[in-house]
C-alpha positions as CSV (number, residue, x, y, z in Angstrom):
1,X,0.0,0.0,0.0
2,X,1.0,3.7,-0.9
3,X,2.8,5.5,2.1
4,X,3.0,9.4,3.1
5,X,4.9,9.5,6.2
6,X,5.4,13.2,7.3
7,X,8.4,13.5,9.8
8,X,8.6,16.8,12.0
9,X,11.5,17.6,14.1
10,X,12.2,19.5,16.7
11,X,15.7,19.0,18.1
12,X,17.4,17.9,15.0
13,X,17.2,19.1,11.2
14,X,16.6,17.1,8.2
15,X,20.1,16.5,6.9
16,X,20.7,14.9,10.6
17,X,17.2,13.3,10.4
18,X,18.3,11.6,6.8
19,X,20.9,10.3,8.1
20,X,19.5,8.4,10.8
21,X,16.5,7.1,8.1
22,X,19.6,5.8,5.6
23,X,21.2,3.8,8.8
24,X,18.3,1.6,8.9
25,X,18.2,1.0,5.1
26,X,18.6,-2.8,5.7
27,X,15.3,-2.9,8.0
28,X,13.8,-0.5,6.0
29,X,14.2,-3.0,2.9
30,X,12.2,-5.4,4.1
31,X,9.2,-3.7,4.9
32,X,9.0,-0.8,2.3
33,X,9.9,-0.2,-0.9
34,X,10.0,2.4,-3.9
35,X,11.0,4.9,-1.1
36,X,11.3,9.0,-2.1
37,X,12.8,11.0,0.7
38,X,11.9,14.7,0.5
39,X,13.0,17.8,2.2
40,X,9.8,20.1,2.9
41,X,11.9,22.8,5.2
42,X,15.0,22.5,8.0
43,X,12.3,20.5,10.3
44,X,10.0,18.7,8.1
45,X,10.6,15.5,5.5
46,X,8.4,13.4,4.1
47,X,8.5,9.7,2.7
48,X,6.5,8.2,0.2
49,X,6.7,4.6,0.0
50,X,5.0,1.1,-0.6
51,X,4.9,-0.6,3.0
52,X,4.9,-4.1,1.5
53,X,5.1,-5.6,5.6
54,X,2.5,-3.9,7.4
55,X,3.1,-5.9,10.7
56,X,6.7,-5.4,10.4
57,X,6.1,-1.7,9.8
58,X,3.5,-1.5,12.8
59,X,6.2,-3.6,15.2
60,X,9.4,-1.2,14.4
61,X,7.6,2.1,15.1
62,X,6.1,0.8,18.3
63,X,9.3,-0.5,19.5
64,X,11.0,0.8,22.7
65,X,14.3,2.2,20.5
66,X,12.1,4.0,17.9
67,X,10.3,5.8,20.5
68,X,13.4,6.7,22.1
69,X,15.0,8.0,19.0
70,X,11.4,9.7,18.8
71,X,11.6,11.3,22.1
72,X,15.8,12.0,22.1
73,X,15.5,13.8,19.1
74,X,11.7,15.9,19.1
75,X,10.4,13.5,15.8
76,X,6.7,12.9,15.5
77,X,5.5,10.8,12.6
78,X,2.1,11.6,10.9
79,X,1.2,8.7,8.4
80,X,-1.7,8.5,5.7
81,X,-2.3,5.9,3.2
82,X,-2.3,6.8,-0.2
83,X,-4.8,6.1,-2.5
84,X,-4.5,5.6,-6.4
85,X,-4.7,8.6,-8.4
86,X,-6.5,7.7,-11.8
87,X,-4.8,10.7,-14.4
88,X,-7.6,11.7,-16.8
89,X,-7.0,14.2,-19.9
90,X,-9.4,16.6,-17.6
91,X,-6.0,15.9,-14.4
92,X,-6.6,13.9,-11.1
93,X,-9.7,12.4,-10.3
């Protein structure tokens, strides 16, 4: 399923925040792929991606060391679900 994770931050910027995402790029690659990393502002990235392991997604977010990370560094995770966007010659519908 289609993936918009919006990551705010609050004690570290994105280039710091990046590189804590890439460091997990093995566990990341078995639960998501087709990731696009974006930079919105200093404080604010977003990921699109397919979670192709929901349970495995659910279990890594809820564990004790990503809520640590969470709280150590001020990131709060907003996610949405994506839906399919049918292109039509009149644009999105």
């Amino acid at each position: 399923m289609n993936t918009l994770i919006i990551c705010k931050m609050k004690k570290i910027n994105f280039q710091a925040w990046k590189l804590l995402f890439d460091s997990d790029k093995e566990i990341h690659e078995k639960m998501m792929k087709n990731t696009m990393i974006g930079m919105v502002d200093d404080y604010t990235g977003i990921i699109v991606t397919e979670v192709t392991n929901h349970i495995m997604l659910s279990q890594f977010m809820n564990s004790d060391d990503f809520k640590d990370m969470e709280k150590t560094f001020g990131i709060t995770h907003e996610i949405y679900r994506l839906n399919d966007l049918i292109l039509t010659s009149k644009g999105f519908s």
